[in-house]
TIZALUM-104636 format. One record per atom (N, C-alpha, C): residue number from 1; chain; atom name; x, y, z. Coordinates in pm, whole numbers, plus 32768, in hexadecimal, padded with zeros to 4 digits. Each point is the difference from the previous one (the first is absolute). Layout:
! residues N
<site><pos>NUM</pos><unit>A</unit><site>CA</site><x>X</x><y>Y</y><z>Z</z></site>
...
***
This chain:
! residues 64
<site><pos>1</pos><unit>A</unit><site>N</site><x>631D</x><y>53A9</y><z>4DA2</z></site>
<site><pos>1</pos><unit>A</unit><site>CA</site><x>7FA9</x><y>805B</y><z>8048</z></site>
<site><pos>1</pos><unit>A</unit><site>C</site><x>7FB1</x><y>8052</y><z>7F9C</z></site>
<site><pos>2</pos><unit>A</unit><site>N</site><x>7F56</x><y>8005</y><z>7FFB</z></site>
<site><pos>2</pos><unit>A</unit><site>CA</site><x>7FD2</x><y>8055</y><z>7FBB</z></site>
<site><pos>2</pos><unit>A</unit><site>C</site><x>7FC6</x><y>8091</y><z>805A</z></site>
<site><pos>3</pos><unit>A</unit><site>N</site><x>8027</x><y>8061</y><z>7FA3</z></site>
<site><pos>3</pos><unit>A</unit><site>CA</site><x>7FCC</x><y>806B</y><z>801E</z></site>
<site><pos>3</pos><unit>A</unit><site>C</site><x>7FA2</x><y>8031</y><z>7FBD</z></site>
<site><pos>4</pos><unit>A</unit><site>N</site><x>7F8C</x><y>804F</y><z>803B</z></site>
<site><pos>4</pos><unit>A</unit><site>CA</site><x>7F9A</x><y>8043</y><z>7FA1</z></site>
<site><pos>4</pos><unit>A</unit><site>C</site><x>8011</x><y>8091</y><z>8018</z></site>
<site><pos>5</pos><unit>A</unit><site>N</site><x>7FCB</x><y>8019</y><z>7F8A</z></site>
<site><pos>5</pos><unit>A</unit><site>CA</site><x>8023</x><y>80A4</y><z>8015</z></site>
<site><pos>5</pos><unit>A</unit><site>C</site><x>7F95</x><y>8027</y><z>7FB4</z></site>
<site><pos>6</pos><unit>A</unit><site>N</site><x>7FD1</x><y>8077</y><z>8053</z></site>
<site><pos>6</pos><unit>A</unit><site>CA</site><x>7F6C</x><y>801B</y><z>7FB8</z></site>
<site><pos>6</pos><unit>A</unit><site>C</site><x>804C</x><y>8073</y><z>7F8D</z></site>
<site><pos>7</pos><unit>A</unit><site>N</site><x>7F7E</x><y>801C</y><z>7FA4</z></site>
<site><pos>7</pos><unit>A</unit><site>CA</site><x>8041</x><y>8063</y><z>7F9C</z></site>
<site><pos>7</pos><unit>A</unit><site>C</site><x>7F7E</x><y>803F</y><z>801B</z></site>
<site><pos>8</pos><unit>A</unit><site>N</site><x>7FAC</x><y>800D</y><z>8036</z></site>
<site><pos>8</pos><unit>A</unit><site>CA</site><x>7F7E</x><y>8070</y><z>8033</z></site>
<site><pos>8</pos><unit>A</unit><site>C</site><x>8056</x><y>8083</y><z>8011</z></site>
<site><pos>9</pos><unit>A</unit><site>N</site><x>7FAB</x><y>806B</y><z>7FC9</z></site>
<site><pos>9</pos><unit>A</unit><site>CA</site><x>8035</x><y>8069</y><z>8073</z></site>
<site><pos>9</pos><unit>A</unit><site>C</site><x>7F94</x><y>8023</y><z>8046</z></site>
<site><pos>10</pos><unit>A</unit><site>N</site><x>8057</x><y>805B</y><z>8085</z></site>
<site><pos>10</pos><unit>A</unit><site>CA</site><x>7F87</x><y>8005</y><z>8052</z></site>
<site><pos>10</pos><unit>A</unit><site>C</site><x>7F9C</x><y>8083</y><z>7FDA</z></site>
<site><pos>11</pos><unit>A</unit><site>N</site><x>7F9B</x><y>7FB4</y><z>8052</z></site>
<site><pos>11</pos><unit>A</unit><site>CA</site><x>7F69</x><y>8098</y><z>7FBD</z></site>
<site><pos>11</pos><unit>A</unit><site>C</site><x>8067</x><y>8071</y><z>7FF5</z></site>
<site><pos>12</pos><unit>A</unit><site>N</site><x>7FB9</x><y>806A</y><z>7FBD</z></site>
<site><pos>12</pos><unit>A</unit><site>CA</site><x>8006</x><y>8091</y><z>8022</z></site>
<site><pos>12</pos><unit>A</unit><site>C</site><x>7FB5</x><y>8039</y><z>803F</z></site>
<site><pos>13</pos><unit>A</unit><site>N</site><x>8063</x><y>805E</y><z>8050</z></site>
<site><pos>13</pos><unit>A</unit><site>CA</site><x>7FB2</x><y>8050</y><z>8082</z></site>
<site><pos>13</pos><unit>A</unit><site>C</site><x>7F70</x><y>8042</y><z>7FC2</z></site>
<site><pos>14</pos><unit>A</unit><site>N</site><x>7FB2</x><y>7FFA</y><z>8049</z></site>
<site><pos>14</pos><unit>A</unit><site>CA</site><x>7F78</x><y>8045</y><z>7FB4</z></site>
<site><pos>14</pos><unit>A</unit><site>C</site><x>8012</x><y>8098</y><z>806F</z></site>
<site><pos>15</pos><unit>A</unit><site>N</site><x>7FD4</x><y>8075</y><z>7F8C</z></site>
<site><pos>15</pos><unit>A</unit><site>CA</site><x>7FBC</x><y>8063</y><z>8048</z></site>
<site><pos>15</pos><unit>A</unit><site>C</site><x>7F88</x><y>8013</y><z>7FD6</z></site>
<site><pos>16</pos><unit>A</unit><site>N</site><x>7FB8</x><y>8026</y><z>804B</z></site>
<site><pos>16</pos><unit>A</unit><site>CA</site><x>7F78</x><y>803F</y><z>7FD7</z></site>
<site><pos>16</pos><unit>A</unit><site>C</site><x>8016</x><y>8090</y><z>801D</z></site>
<site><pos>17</pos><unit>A</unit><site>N</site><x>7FB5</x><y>8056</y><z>7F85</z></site>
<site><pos>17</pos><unit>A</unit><site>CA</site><x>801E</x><y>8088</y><z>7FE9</z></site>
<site><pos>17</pos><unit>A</unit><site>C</site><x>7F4D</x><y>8043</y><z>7FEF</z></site>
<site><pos>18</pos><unit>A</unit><site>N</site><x>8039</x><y>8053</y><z>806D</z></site>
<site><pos>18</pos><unit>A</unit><site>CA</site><x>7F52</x><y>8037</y><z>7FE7</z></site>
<site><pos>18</pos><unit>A</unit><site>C</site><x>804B</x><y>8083</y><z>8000</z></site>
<site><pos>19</pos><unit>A</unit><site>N</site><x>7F77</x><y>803D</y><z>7F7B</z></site>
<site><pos>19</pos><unit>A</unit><site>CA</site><x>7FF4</x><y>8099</y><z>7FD7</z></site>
<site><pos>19</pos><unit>A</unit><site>C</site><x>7FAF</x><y>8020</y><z>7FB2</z></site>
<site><pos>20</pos><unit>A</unit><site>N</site><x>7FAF</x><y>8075</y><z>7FF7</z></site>
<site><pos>20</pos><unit>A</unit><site>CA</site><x>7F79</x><y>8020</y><z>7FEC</z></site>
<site><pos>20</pos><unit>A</unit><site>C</site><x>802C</x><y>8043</y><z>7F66</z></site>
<site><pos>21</pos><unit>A</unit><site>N</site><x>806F</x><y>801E</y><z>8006</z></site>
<site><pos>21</pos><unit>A</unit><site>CA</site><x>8054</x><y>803E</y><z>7F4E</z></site>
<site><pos>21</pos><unit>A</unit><site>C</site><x>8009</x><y>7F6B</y><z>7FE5</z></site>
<site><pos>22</pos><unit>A</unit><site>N</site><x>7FC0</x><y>7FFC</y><z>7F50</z></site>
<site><pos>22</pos><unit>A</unit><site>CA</site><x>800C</x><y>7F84</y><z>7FEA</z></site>
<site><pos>22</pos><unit>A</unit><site>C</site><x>8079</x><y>7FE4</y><z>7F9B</z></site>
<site><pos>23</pos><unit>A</unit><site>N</site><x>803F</x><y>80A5</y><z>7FC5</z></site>
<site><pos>23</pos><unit>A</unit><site>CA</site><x>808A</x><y>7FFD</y><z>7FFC</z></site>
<site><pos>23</pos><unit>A</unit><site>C</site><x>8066</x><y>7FE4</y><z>803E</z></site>
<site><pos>24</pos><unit>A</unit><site>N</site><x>8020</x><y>8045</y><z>809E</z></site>
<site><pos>24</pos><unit>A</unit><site>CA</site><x>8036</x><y>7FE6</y><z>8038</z></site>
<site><pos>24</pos><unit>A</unit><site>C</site><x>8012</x><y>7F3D</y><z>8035</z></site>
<site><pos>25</pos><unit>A</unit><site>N</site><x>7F83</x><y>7FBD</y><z>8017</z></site>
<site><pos>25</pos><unit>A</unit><site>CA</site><x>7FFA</x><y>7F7C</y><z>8014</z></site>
<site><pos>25</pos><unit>A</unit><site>C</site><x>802E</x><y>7F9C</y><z>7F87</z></site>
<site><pos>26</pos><unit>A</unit><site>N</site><x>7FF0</x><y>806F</y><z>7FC4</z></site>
<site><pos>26</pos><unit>A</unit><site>CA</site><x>8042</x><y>7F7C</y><z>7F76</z></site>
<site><pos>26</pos><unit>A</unit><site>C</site><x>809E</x><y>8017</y><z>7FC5</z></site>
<site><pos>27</pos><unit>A</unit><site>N</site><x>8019</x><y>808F</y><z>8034</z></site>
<site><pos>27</pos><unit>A</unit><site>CA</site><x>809D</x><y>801C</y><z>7FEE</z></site>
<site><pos>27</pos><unit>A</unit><site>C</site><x>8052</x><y>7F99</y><z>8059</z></site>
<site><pos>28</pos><unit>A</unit><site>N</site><x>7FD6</x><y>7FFC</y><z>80A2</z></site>
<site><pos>28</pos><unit>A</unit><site>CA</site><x>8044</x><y>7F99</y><z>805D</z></site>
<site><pos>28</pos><unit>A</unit><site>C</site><x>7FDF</x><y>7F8B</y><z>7FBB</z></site>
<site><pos>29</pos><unit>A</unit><site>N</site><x>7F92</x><y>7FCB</y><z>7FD0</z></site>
<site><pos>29</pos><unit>A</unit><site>CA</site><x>7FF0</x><y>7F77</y><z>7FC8</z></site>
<site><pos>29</pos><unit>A</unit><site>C</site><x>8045</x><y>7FDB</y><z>7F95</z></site>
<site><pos>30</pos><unit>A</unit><site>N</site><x>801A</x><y>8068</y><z>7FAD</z></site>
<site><pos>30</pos><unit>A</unit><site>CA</site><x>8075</x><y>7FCD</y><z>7F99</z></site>
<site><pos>30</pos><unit>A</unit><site>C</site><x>8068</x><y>8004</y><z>804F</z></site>
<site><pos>31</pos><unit>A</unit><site>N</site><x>8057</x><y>8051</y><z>8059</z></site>
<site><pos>31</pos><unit>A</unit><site>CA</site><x>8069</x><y>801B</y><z>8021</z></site>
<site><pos>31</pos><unit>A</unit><site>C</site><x>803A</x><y>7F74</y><z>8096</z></site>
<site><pos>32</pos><unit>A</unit><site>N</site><x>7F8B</x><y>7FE7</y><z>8028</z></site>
<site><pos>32</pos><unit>A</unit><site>CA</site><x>803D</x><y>7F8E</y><z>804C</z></site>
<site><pos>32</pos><unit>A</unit><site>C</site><x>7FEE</x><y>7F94</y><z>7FD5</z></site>
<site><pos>33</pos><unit>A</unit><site>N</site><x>7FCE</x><y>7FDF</y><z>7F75</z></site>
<site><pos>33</pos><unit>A</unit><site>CA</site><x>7FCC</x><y>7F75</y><z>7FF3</z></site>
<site><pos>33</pos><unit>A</unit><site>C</site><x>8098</x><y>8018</y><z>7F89</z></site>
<site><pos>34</pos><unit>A</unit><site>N</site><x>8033</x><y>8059</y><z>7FD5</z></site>
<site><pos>34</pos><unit>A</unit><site>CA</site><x>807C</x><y>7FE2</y><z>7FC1</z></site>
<site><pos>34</pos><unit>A</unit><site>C</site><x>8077</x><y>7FED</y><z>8081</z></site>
<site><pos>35</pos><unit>A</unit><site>N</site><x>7FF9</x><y>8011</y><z>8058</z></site>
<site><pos>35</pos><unit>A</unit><site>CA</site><x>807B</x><y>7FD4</y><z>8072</z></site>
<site><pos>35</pos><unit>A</unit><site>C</site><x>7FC3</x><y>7F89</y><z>8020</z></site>
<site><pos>36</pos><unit>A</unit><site>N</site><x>7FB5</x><y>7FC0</y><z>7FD1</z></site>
<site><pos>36</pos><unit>A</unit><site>CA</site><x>7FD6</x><y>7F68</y><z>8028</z></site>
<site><pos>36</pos><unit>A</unit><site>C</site><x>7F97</x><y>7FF5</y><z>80A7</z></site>
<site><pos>37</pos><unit>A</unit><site>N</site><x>7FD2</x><y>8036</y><z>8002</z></site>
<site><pos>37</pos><unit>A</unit><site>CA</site><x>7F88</x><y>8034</y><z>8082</z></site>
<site><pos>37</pos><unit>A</unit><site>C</site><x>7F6F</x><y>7FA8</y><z>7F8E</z></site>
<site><pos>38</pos><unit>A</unit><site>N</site><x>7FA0</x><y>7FD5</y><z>8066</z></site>
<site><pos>38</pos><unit>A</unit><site>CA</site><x>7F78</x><y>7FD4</y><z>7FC8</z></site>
<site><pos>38</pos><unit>A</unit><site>C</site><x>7FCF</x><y>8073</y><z>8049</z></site>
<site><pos>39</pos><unit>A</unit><site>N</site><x>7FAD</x><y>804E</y><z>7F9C</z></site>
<site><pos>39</pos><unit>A</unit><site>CA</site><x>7FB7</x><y>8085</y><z>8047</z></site>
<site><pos>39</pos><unit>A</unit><site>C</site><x>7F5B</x><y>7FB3</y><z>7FFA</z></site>
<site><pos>40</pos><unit>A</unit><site>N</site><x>7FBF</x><y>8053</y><z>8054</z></site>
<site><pos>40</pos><unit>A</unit><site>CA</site><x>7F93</x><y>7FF6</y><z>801C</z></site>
<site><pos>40</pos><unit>A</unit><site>C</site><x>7FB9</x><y>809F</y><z>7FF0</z></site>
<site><pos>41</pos><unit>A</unit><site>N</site><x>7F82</x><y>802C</y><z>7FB1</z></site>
<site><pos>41</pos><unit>A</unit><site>CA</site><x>7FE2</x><y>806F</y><z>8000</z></site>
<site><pos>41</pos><unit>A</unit><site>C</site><x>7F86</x><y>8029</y><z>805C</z></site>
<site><pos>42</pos><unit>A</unit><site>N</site><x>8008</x><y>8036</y><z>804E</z></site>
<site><pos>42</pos><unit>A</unit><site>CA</site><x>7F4C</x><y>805F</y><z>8027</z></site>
<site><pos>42</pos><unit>A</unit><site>C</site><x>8026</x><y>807C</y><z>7FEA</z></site>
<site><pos>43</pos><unit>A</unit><site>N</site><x>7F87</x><y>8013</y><z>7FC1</z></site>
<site><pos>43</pos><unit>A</unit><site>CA</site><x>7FCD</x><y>809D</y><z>7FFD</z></site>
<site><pos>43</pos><unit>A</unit><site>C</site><x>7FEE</x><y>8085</y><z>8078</z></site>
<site><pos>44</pos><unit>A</unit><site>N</site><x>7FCC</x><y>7FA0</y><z>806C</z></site>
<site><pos>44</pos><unit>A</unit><site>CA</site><x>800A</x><y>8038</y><z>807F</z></site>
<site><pos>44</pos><unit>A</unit><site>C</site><x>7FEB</x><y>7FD7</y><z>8067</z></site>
<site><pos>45</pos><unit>A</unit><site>N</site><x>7FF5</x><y>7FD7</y><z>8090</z></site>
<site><pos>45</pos><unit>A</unit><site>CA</site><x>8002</x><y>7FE9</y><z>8058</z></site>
<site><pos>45</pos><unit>A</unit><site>C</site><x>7F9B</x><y>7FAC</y><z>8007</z></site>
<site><pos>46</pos><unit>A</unit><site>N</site><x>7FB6</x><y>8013</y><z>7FDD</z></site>
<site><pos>46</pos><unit>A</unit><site>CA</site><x>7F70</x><y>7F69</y><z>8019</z></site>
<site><pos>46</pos><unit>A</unit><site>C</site><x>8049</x><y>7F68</y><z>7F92</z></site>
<site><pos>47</pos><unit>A</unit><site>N</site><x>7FFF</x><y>8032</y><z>7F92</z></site>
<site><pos>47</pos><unit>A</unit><site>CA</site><x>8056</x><y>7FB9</y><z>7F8D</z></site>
<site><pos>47</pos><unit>A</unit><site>C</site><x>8070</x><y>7FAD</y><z>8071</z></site>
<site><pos>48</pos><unit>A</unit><site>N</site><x>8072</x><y>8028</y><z>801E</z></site>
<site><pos>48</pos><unit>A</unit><site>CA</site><x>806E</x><y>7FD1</y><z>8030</z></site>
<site><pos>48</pos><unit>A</unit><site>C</site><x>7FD3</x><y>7F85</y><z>8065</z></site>
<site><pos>49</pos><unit>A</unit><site>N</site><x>7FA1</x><y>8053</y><z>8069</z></site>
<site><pos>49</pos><unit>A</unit><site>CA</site><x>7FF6</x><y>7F85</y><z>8074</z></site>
<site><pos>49</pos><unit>A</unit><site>C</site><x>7F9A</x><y>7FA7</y><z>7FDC</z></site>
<site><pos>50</pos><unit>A</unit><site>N</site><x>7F85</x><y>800F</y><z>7F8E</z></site>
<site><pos>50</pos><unit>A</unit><site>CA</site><x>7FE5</x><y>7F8D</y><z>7FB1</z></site>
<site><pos>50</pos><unit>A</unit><site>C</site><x>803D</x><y>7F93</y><z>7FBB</z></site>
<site><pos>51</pos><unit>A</unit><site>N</site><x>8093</x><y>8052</y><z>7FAA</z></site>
<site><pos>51</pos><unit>A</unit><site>CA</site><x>8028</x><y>7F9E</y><z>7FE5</z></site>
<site><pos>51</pos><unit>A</unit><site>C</site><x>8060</x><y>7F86</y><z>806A</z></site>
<site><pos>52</pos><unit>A</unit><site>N</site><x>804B</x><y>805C</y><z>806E</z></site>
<site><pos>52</pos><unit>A</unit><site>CA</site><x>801E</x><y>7FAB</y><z>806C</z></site>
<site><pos>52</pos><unit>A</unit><site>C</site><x>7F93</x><y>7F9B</y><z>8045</z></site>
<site><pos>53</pos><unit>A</unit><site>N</site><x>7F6D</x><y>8021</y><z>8018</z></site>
<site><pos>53</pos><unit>A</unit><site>CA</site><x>7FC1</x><y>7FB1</y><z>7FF2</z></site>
<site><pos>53</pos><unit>A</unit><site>C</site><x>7FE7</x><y>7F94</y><z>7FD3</z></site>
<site><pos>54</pos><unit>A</unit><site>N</site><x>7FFE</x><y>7FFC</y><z>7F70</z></site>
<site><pos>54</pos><unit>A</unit><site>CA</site><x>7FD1</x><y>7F9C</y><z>7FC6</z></site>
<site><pos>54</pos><unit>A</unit><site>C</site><x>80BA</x><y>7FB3</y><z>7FD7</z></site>
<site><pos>55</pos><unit>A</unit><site>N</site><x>8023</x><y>8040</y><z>804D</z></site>
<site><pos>55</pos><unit>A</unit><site>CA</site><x>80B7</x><y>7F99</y><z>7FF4</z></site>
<site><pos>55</pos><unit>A</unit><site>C</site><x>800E</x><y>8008</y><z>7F7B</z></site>
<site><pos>56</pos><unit>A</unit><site>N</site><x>7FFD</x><y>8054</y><z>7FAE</z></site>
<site><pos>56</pos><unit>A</unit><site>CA</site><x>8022</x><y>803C</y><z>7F7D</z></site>
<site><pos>56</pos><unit>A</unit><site>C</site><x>808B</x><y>805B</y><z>8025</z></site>
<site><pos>57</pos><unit>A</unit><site>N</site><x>8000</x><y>8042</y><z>8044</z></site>
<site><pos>57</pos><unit>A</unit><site>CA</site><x>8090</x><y>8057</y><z>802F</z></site>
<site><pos>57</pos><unit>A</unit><site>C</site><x>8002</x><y>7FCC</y><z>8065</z></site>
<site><pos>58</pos><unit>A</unit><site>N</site><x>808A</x><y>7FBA</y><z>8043</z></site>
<site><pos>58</pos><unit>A</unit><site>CA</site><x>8031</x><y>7FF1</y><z>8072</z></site>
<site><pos>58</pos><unit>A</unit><site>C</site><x>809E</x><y>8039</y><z>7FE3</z></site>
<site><pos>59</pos><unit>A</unit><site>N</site><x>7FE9</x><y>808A</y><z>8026</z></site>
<site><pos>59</pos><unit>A</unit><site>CA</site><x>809C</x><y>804D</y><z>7FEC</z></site>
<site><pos>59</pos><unit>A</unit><site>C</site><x>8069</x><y>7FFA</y><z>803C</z></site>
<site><pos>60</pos><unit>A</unit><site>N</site><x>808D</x><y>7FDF</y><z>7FAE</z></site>
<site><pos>60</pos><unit>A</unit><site>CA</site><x>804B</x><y>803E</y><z>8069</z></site>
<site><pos>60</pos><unit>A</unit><site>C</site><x>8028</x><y>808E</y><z>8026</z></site>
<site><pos>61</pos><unit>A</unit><site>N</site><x>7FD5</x><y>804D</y><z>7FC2</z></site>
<site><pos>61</pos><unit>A</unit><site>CA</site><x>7FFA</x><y>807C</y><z>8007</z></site>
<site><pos>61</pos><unit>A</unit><site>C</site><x>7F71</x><y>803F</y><z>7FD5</z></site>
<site><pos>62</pos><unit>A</unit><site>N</site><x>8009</x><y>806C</y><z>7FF2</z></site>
<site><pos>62</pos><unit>A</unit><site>CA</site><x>7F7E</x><y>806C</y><z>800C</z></site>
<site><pos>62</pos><unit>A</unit><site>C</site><x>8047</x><y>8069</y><z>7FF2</z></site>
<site><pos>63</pos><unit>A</unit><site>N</site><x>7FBE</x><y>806F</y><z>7F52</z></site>
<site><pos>63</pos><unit>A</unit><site>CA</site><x>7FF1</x><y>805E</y><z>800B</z></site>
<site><pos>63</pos><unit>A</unit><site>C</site><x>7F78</x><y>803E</y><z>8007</z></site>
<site><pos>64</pos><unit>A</unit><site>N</site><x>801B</x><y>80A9</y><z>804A</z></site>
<site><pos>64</pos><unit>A</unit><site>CA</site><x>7F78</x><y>8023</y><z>7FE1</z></site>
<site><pos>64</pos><unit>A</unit><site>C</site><x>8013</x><y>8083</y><z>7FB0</z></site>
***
């Protein structure tokens, strides 16, 4: 009997993080992309749902 076994792991959860401090947006971006999260950045509210737009961020979460 053969078995396969994948060795993929699965994606990482994406958040997209919007904030108009471009400190603050890059503190969460270091800080969740070291717990293994794919972050996504906007600057602010037009930014974010552009990038959901163009299927560049499809999050599983959202900060704002």
């Amino acid at each position: 009997m053969l078995v396969r076994v994948s060795l993929t792991a699965p994606p990482a959860p994406r958040v997209l993080v919007t904030d108009d401090e471009d400190n603050i947006r890059f503190l969460l971006d270091a800080a969740l992309r070291h717990f293994g999260f794919d972050v996504v950045l906007a600057a602010n509210g037009r930014e974010a749902l552009g990038a959901v737009a163009r299927r560049q961020a499809r999050p599983d979460r959202a900060s704002t």
